[in-house]
C-alpha positions, 0 to 999 in steps of 0.5 A, spaced: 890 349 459 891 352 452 895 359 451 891 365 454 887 369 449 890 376 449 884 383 448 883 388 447 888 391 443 893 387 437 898 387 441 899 390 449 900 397 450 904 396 456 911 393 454 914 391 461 908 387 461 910 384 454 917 383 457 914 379 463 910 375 458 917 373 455 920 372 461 915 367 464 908 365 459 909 359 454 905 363 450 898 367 449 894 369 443 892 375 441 885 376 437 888 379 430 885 377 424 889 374 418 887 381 414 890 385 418 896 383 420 901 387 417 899 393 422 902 390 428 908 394 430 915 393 428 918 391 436 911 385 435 913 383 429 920 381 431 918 377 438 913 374 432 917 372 428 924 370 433 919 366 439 914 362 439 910 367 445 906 371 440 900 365 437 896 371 433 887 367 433 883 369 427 876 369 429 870 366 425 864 368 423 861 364 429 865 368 434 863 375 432 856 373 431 856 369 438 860 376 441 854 381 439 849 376 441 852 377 448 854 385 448 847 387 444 844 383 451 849 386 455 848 393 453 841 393 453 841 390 459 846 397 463 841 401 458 835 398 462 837 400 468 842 405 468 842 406 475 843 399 478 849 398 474 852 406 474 858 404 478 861 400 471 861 407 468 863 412 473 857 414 476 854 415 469 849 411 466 852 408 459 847 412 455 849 419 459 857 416 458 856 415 451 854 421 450 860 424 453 865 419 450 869 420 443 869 414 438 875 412 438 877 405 438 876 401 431 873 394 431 875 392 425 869 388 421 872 381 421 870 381 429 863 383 429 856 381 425 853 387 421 847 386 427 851 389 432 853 393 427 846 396 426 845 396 434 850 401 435 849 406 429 842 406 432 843 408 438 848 413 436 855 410 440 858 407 433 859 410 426 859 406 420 868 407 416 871 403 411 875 398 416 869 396 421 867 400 426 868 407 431 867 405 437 867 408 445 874 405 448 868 402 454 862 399 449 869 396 445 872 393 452 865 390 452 865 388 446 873 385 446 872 382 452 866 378 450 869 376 444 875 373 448 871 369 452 867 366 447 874 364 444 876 362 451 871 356 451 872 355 445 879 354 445 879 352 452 883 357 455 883 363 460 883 370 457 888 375 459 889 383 458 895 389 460 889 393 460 886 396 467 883 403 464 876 399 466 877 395 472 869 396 474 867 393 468 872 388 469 872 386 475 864 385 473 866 380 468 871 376 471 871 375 478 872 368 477 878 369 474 882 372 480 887 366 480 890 367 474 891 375 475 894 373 482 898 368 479 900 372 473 902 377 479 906 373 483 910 370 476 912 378 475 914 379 481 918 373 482 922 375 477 923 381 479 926 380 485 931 376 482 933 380 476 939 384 476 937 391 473 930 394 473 926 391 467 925 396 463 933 397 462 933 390 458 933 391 451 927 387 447 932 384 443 936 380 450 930 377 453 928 374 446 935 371 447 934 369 453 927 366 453 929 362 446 935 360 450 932 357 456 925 355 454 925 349 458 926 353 464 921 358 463 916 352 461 917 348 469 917 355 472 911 356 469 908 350 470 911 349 477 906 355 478 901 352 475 901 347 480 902 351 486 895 355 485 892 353 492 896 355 495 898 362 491 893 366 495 898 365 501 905 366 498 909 371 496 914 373 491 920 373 496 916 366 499 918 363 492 924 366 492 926 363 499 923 356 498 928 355 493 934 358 497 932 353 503 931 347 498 939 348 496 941 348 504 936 342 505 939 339 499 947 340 502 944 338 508 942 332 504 949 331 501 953 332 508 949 326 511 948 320 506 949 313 509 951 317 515 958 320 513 960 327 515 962 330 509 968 336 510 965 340 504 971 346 501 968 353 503 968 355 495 962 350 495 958 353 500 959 359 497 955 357 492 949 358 496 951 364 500 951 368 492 943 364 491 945 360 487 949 364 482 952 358 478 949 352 478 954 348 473 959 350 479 954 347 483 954 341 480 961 339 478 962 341 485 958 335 487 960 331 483 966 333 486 965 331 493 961 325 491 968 322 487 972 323 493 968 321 498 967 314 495 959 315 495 957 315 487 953 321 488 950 323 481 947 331 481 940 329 480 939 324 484 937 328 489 930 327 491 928 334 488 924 334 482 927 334 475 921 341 475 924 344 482 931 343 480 929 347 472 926 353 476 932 354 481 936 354 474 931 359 471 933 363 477 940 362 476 940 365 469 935 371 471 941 373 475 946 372 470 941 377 464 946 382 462 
């Protein structure tokens, strides 16, 4: 699967989400026009320019025709029946909301057909600037929402947003997207149960650092999720975490019985584990270690645990150590 398209907005408004998505996506790809660029924030710029996170997508004159084509048909569709579709808007029908909601979002020109243009300013819920077009923040989520999805199939992808001002509309639009909410859920807090300090106490400037230092880790984590999705609706965060904690013991359970050998191992060995896995180059110069003086020829990583496993319990370990 491609990186996720990223809407409504340039860049996410909620910044403990962007930090999540520096701690665990490999990548997503925000809808910012090549013509608009340099009005992405200064923070946004930097985790452009020092991260391989930030993929920014141009769209094409396709893409905004075909996101028209789809919201025109949408819109006039709620307008139609209004009462069918008033749960979307709050109880109101759109047209009665349009005319309490203030033009407030810019959709800039380069996104949309000059059809959908014309298809607002009649309707009196968009006006006509110099940069595209004012719209209502609910009739642009509409629209951002059927412009990723294009893009999405487009690019073979799934689409993510930090936005939940909207979830009826939402929730209408991609209920056959509740696995990767969930999974994006489940990431966040997994690592928030292992990090040391409340995320939003950890600078920008640090978790960029760490996720250029452990992309690899991030990259198995994330896909080690990816291969777990049918289970995904029956664990929990604590359930990922503890996995790794009983997969260390199975592993010096393991270790105590090859070739049926009782093994006496140091106690500072077993502190390894009582800690969580706190230093894995401990850990792993101590099995060596332990494998010499028995005689056994034991090399870390012959273990039967898979080299993606053994990448998300170090993931794991280096979380703890984010100072």
């Amino acid at each position: 699967m491609n990186a996720p398209i990223y809407f409504p907005y340039f860049e996410p408004q909620n910044e403990r989400w962007l930090k999540y998505a520096l701690l665990y996506l490999d990548a997503f790809k925000p809808i910012i026009p090549i013509e608009r660029r340099e009005l992405i924030s200064d923070k946004y710029k930097q985790i452009l320019d020092h991260t391989n996170l930030i993929k920014p997508y141009s769209p094409n004159y396709d893409d905004g025709a075909q996101a028209s084509i789809k919201t025109i048909e949408d819109i006039e569709k709620f307008l139609s029946q209004p009462r069918l579709y008033h749960h979307l808007f709050h109880g109101m029908g759109i047209s009665e909301l349009m005319q309490k909601e203030t033009c407030n979002y810019l959709l800039f020109r380069e996104k949309f057909s000059w059809d959908f243009l014309e298809f607002c300013t009649s309707n009196k819920f968009g006006k006509f600037v110099e940069g595209g077009i004012m719209l209502p923040e609910q009739v642009a989520f509409i629209y951002m929402r059927n412009l990723a999805n294009r893009i999405s199939k487009s690019t073979h992808s799934y689409i993510i947003t930090d936005n939940h001002s909207f979830s009826n509309l939402d929730n209408y639009y991609s209920l056959h997207n509740e696995e990767v909410k969930n999974n994006f859920l489940l990431a966040e807090n997994t690592i928030n149960l292992i990090l040391p300090r409340d995320i939003d106490n950890i600078s920008i400037e640090t978790l960029i650092k760490f996720r250029n230092e452990n992309m690899d880790l991030i990259l198995a984590f994330n896909k080690h999720l990816n291969s777990m999705e049918s289970q995904i609706s029956s664990l929990g965060a604590g359930d990922i975490v503890e996995m790794y904690q009983v997969s260390s013991l199975e592993l010096l359970a393991k270790i105590g019985l090859i070739g049926g050998v009782a093994i006496s191992m140091p106690l500072s060995f077993y502190s390894v584990f009582d800690s969580s896995m706190s230093s894995i180059g401990y850990l792993k110069e101590t099995l060596l270690g332990v494998s010499a003086t028995c005689g056994l020829g034991l090399q870390f990583g012959s273990i039967s645990k898979s080299d993606q496993e053994k990448k998300c319990i170090k993931y794991f370990a280096n979380l703890k150590d984010i100072k």
